[in-house]
N, CA, C and O atoms as a printed pandas DataFrame, in Angstrom:
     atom_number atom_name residue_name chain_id  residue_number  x_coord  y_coord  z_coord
0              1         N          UNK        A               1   -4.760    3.745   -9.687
1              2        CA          UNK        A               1   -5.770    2.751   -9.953
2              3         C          UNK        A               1   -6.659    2.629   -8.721
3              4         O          UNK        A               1   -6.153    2.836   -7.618
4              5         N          UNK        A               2   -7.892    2.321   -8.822
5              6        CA          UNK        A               2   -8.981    2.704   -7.563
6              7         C          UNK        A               2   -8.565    0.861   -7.343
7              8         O          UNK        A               2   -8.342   -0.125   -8.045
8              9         N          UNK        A               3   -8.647    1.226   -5.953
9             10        CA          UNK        A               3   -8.281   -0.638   -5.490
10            11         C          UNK        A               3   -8.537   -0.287   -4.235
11            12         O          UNK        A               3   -8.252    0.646   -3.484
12            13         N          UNK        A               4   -9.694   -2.154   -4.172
13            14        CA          UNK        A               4  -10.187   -1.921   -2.474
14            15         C          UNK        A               4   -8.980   -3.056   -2.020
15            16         O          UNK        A               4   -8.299   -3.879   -2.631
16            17         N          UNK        A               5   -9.147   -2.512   -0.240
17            18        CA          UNK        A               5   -8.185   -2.831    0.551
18            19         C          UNK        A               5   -8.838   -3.445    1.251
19            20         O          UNK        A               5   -9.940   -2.906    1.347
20            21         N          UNK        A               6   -8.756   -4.406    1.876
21            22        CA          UNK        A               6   -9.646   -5.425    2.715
22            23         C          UNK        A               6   -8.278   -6.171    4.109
23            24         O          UNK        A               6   -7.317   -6.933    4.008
24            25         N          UNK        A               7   -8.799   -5.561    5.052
25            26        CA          UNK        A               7   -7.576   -5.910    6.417
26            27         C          UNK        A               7   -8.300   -6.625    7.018
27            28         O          UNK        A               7   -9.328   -6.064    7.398
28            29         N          UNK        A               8   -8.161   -8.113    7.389
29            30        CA          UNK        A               8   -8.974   -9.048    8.534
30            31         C          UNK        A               8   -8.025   -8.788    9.803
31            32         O          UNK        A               8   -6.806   -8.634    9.730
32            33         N          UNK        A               9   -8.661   -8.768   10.775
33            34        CA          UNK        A               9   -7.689   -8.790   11.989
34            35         C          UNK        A               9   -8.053   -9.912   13.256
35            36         O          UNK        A               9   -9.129   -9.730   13.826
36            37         N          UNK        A              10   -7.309  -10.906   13.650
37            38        CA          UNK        A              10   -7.449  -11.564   14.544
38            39         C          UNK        A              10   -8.018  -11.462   16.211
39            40         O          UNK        A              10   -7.381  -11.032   17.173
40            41         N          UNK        A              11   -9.267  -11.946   16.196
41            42        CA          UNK        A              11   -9.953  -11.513   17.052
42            43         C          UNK        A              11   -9.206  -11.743   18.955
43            44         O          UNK        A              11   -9.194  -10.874   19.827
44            45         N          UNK        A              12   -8.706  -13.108   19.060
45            46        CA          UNK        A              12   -7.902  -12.925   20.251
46            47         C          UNK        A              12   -6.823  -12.444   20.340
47            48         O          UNK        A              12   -6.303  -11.928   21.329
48            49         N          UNK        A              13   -6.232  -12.645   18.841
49            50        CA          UNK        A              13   -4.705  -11.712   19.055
50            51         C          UNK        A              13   -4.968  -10.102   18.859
51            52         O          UNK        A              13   -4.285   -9.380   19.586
52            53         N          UNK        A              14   -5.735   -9.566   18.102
53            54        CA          UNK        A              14   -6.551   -8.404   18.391
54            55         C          UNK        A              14   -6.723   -7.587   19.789
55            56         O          UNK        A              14   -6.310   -6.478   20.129
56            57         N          UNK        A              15   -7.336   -8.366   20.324
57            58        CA          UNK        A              15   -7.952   -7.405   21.838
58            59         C          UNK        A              15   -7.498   -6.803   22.083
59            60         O          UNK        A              15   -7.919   -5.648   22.136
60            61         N          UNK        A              16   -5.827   -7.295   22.542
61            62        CA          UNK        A              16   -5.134   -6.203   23.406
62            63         C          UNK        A              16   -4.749   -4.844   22.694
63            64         O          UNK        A              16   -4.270   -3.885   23.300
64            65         N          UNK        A              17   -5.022   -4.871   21.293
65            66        CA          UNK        A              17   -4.625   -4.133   20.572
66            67         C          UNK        A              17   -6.312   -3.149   19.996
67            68         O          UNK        A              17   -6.165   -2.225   19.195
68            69         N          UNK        A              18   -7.247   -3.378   20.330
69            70        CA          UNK        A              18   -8.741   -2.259   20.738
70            71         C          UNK        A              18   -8.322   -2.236   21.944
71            72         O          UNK        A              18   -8.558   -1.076   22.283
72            73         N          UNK        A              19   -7.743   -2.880   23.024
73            74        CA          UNK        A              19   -7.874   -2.176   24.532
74            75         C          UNK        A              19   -6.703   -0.979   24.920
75            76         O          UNK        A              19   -6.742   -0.130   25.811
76            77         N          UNK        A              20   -5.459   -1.305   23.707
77            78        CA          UNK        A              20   -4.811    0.645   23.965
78            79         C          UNK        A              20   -4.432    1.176   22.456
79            80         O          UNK        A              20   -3.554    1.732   21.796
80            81         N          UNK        A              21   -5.567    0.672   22.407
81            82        CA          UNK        A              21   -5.719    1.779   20.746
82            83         C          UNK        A              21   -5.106    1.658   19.651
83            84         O          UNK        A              21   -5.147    2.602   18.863
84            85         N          UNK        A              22   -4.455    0.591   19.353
85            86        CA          UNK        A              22   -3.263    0.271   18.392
86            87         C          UNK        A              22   -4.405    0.142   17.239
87            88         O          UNK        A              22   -4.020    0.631   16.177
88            89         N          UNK        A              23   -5.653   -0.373   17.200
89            90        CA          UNK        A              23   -6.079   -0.493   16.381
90            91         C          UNK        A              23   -6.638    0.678   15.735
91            92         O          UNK        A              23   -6.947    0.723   14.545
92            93         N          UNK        A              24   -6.756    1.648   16.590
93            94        CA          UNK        A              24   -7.707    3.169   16.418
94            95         C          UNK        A              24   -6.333    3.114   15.572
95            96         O          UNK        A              24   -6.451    2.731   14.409
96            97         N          UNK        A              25   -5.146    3.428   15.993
97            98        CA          UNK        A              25   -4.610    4.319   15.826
98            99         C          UNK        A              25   -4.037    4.010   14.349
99           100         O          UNK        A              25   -4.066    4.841   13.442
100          101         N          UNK        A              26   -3.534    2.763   14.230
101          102        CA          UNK        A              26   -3.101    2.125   12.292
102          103         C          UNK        A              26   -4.083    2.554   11.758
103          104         O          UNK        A              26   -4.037    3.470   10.938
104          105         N          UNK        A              27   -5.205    1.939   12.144
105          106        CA          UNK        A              27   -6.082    2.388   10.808
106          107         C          UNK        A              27   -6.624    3.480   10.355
107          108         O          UNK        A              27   -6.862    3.716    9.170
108          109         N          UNK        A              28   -6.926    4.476   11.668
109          110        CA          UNK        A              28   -6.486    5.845   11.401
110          111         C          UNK        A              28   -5.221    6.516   10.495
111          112         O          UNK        A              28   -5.210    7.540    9.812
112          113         N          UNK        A              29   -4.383    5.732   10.709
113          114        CA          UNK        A              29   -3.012    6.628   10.189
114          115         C          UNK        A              29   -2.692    6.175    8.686
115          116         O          UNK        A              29   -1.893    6.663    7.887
116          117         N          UNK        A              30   -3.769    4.838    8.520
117          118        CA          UNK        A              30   -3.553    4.244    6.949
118          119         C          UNK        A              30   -4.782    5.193    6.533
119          120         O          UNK        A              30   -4.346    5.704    5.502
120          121         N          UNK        A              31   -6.121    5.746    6.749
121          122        CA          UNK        A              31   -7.325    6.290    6.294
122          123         C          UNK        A              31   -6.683    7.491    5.951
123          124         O          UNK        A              31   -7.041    8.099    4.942
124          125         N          UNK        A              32   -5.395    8.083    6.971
125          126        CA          UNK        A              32   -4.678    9.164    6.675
126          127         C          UNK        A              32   -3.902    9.488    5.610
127          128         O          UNK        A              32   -3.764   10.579    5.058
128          129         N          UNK        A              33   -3.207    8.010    5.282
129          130        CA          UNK        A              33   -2.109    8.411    4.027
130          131         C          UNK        A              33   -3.006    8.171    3.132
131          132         O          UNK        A              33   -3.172    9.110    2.353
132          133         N          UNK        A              34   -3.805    7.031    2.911
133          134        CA          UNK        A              34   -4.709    6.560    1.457
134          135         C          UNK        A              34   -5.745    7.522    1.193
135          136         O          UNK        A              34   -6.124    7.228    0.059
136          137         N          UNK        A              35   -6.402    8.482    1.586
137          138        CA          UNK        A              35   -7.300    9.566    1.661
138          139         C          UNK        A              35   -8.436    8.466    0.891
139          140         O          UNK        A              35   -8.602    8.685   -0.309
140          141         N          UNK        A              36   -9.071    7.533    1.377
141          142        CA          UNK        A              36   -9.808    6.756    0.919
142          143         C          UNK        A              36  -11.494    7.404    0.623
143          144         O          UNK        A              36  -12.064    8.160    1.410
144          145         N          UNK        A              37  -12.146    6.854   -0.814
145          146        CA          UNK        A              37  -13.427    7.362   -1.399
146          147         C          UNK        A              37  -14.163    6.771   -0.474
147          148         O          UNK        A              37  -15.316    7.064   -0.158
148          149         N          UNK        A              38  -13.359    5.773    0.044
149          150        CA          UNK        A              38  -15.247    5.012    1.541
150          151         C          UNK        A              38  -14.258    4.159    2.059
151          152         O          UNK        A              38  -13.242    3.755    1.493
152          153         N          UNK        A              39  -14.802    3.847    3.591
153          154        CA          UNK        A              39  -14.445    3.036    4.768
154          155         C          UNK        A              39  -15.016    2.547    5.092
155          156         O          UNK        A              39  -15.870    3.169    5.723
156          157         N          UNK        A              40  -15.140    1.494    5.060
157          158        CA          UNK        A              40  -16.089    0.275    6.246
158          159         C          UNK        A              40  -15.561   -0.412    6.963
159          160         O          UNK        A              40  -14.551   -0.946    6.505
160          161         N          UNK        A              41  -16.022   -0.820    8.695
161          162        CA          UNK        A              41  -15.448   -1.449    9.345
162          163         C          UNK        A              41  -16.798   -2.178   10.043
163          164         O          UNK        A              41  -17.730   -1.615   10.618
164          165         N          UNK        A              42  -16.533   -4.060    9.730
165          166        CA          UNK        A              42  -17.693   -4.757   10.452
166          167         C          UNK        A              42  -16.704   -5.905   10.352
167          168         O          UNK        A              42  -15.566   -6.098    9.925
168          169         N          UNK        A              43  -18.066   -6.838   11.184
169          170        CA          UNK        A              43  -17.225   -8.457   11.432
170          171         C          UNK        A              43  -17.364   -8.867   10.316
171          172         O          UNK        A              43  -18.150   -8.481    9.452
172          173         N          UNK        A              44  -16.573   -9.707   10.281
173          174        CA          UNK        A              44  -16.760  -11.094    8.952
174          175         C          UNK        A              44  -16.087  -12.162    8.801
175          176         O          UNK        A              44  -14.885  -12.130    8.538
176          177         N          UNK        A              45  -16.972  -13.600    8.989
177          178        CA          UNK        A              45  -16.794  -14.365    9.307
178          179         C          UNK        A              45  -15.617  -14.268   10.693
179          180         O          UNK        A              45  -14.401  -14.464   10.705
180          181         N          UNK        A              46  -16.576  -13.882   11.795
181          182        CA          UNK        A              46  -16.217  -13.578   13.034
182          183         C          UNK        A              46  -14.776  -13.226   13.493
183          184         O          UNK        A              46  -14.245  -13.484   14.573
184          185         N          UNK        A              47  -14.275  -12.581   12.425
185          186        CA          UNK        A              47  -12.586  -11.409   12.298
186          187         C          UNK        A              47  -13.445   -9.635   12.236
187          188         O          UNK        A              47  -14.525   -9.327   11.732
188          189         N          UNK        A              48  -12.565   -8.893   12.867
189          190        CA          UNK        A              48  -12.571   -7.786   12.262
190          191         C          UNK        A              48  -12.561   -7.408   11.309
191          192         O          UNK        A              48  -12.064   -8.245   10.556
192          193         N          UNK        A              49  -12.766   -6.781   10.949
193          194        CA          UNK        A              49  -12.414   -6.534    9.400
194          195         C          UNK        A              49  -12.491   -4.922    8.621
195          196         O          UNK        A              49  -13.586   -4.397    8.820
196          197         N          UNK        A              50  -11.726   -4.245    7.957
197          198        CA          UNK        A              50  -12.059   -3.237    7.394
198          199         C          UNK        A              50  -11.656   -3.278    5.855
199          200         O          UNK        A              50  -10.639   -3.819    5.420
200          201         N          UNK        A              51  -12.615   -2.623    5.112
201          202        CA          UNK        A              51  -12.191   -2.343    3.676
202          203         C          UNK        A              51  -12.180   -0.359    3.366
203          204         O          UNK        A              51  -12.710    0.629    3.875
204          205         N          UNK        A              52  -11.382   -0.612    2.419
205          206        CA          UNK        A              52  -11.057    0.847    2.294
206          207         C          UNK        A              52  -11.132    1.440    0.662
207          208         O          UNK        A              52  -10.016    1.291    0.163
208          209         N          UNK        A              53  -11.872    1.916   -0.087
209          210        CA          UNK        A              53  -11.110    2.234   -1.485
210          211         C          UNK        A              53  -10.553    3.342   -1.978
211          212         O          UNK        A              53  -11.157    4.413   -1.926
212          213         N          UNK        A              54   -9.415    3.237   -2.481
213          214        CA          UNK        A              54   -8.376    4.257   -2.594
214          215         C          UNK        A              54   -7.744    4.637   -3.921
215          216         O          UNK        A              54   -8.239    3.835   -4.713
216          217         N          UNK        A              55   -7.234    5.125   -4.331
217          218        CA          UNK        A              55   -6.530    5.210   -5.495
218          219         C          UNK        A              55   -4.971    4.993   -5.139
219          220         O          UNK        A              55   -4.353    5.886   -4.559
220          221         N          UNK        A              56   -4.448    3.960   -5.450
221          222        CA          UNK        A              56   -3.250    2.856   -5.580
222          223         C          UNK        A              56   -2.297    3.593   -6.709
223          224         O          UNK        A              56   -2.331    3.233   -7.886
224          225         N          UNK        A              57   -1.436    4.669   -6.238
225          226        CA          UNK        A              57   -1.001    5.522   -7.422
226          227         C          UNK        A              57    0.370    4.613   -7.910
227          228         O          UNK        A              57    0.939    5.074   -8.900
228          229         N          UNK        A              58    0.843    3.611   -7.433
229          230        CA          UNK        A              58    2.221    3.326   -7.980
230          231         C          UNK        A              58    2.232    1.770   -6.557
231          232         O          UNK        A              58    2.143    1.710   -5.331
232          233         N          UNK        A              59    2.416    0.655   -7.845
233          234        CA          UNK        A              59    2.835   -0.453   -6.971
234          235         C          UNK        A              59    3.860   -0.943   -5.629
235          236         O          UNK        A              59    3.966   -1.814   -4.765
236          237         N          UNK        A              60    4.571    0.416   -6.200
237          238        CA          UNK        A              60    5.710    0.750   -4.794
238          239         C          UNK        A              60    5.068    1.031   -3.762
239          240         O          UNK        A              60    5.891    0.698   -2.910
240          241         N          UNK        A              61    3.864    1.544   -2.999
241          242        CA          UNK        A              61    3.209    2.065   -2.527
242          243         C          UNK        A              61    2.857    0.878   -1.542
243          244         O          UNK        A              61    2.406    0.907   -0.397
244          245         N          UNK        A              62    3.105    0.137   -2.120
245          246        CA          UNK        A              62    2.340   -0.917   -1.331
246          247         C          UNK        A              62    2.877   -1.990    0.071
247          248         O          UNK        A              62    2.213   -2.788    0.733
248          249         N          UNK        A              63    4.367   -1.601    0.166
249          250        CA          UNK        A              63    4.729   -2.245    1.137
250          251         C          UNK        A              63    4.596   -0.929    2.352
251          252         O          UNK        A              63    4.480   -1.326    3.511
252          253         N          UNK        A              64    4.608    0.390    2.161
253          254        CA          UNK        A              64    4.307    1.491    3.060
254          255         C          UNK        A              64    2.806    1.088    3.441
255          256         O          UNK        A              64    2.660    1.162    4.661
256          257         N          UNK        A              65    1.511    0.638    2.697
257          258        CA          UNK        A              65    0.578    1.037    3.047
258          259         C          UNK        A              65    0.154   -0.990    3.782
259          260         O          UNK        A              65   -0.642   -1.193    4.699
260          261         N          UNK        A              66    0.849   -1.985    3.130
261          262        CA          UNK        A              66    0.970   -3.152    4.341
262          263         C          UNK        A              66    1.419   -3.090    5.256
263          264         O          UNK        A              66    0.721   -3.098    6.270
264          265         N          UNK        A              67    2.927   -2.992    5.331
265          266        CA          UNK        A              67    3.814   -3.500    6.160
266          267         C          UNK        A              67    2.901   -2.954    7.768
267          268         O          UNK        A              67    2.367   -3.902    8.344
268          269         N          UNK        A              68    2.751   -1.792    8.341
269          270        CA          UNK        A              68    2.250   -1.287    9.527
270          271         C          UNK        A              68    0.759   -2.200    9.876
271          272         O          UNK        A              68    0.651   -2.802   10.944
272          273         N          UNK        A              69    0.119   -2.205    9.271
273          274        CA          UNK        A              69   -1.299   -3.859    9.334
274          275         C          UNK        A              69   -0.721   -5.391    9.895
275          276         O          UNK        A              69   -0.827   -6.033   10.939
276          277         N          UNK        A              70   -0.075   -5.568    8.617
277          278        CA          UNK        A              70    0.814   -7.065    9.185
278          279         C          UNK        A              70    1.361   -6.860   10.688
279          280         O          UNK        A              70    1.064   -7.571   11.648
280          281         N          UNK        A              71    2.385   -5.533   10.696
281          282        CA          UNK        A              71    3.688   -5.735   11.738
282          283         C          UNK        A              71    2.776   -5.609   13.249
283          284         O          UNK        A              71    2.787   -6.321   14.253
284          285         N          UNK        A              72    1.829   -4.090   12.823
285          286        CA          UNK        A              72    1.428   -3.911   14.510
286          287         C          UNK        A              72   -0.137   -4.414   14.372
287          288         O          UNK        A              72   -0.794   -3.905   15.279
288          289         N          UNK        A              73   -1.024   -5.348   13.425
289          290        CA          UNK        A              73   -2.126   -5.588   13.819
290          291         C          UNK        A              73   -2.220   -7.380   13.321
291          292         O          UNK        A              73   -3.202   -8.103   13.486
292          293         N          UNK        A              74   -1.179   -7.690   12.825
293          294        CA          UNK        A              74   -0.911   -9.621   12.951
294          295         C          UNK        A              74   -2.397   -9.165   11.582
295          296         O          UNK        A              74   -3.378   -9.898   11.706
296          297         N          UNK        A              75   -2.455   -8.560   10.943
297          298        CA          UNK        A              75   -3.999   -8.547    9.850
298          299         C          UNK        A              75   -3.340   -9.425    8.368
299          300         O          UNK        A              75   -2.194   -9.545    7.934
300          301         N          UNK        A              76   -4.643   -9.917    7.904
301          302        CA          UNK        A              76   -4.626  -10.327    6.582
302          303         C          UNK        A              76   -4.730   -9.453    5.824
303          304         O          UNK        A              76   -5.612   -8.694    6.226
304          305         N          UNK        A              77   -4.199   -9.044    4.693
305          306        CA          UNK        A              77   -4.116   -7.964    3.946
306          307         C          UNK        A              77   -4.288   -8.684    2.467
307          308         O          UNK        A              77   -3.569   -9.607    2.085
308          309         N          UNK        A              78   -5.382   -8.093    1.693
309          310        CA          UNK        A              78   -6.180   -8.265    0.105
310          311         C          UNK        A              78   -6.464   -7.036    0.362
311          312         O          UNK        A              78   -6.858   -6.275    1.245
312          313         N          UNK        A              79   -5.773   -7.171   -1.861
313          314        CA          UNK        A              79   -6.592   -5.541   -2.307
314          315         C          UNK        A              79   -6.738   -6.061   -3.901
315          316         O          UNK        A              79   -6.003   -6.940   -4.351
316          317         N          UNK        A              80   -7.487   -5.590   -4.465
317          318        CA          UNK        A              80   -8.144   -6.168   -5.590
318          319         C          UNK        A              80   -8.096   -4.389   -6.126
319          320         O          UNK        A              80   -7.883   -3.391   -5.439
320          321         N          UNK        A              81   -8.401   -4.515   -7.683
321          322        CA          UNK        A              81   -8.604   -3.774   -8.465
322          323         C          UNK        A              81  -10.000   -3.273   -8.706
323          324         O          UNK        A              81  -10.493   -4.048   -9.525
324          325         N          UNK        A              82  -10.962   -2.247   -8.346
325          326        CA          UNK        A              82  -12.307   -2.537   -8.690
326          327         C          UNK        A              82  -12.953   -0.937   -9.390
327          328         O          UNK        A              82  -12.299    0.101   -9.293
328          329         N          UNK        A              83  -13.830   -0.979   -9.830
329          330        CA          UNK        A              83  -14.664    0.080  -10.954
330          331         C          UNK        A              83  -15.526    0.111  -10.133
331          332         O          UNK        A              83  -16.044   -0.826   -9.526
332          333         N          UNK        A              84  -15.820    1.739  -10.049
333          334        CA          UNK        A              84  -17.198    2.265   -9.876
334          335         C          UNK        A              84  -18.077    2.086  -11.181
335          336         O          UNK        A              84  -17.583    1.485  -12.135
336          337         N          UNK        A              85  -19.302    2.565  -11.250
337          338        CA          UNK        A              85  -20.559    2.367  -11.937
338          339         C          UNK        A              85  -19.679    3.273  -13.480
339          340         O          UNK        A              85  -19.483    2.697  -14.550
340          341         N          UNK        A              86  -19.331    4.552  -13.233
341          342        CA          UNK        A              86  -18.597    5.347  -14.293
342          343         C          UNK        A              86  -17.737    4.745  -15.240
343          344         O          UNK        A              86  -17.580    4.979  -16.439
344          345         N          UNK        A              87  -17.191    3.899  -14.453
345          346        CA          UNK        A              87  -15.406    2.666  -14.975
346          347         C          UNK        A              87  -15.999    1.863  -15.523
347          348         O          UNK        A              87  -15.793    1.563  -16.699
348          349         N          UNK        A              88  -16.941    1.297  -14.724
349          350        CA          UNK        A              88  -17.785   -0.457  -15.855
350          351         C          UNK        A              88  -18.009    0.253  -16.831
351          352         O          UNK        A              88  -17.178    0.016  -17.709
352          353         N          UNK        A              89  -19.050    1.356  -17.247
353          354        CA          UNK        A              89  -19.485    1.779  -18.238
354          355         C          UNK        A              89  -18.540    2.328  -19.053
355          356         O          UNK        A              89  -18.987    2.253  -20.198
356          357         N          UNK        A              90  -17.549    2.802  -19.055
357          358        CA          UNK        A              90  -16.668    2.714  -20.110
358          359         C          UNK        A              90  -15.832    1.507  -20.383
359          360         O          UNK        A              90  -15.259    1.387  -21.466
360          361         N          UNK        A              91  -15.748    0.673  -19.507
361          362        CA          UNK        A              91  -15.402   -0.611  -19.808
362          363         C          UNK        A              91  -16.387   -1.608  -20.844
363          364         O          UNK        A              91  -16.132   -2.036  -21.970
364          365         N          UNK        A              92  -17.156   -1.722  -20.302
365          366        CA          UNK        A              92  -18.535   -2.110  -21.469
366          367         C          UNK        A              92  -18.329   -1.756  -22.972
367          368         O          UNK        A              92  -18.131   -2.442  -23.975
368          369         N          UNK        A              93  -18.484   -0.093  -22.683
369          370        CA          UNK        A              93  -18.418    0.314  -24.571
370          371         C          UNK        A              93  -17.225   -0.164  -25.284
371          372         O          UNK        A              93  -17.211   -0.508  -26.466
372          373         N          UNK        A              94  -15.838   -0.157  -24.163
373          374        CA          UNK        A              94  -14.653   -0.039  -25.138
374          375         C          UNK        A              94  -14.950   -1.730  -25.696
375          376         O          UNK        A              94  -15.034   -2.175  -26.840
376          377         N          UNK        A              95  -15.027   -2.209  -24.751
377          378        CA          UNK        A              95  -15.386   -3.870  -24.799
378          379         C          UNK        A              95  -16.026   -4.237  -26.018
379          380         O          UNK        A              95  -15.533   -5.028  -26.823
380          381         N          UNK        A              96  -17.828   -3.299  -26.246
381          382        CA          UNK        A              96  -18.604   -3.621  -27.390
382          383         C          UNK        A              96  -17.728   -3.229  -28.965
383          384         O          UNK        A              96  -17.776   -3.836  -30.035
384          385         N          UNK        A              97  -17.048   -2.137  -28.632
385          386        CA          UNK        A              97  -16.016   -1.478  -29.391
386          387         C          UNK        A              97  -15.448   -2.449  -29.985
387          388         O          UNK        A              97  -15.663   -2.544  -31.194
388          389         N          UNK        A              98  -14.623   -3.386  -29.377
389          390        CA          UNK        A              98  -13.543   -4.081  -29.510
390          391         C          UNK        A              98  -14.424   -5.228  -30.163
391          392         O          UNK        A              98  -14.179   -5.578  -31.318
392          393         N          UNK        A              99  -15.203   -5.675  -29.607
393          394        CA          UNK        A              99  -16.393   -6.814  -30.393
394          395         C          UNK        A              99  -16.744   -6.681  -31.870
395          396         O          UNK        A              99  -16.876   -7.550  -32.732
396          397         N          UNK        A             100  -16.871   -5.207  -31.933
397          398        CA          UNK        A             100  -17.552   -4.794  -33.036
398          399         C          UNK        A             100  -16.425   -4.656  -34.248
399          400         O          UNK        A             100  -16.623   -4.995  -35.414
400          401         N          UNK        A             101  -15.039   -4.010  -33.649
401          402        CA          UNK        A             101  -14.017   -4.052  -34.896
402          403         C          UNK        A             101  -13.599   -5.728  -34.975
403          404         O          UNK        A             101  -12.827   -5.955  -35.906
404          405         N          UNK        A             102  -13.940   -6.811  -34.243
405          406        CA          UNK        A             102  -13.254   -7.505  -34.889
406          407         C          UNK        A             102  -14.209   -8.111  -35.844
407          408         O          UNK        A             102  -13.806   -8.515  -36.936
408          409         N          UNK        A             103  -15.827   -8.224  -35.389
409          410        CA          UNK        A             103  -16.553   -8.956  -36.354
410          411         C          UNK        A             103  -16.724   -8.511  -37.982
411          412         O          UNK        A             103  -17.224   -9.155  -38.904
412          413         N          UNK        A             104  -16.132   -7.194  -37.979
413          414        CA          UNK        A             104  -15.709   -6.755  -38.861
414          415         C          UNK        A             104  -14.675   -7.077  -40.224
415          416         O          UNK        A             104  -14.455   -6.194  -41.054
């Protein structure tokens, strides 16, 4: 399932962790296992922050691809379910689909 990943990271408890790379290096090594379709990394609401979207192959998956964020970056961790432009649009038809057999 394509699902974005959204990591906030604490800006004073942070530092020490951009000053020897802990941060290069998790989120590198999560961009590594999730082979993510896009990466972004900016502030928000004055946290770090990165989002990632990936394909989420099995709910088990998911304490491997938290647990290392929480343990070595103290981060908030949200991931939501989301559709590209391709996904809405078949979501739409099946939708009108479904509209249409029941007014039936």
């Amino acid at each position: 399932m394509r699902t974005l990943l959204k990591v906030t990271m604490p800006v004073g408890a942070g530092a020490p962790n951009v000053k020897d790379g802990t941060i290069e290096r998790v989120l590198g090594e999560t961009a590594n296992r999730l082979r993510p379709e896009a990466a972004y990394f900016y502030p928000e609401n004055g946290h770090r922050t990165a989002i990632m979207v990936f394909d989420l192959k099995s709910p088990s998956d998911l304490p491997t691809i938290t647990e290392p964020l929480f343990t070595e970056l103290n981060a908030s961790v949200e991931m939501f379910p989301v559709m590209n432009a391709e996904d809405l649009k078949k979501g739409l038809a099946a939708y009108q689909e479904q509209n249409a057999a029941l007014r039936h």
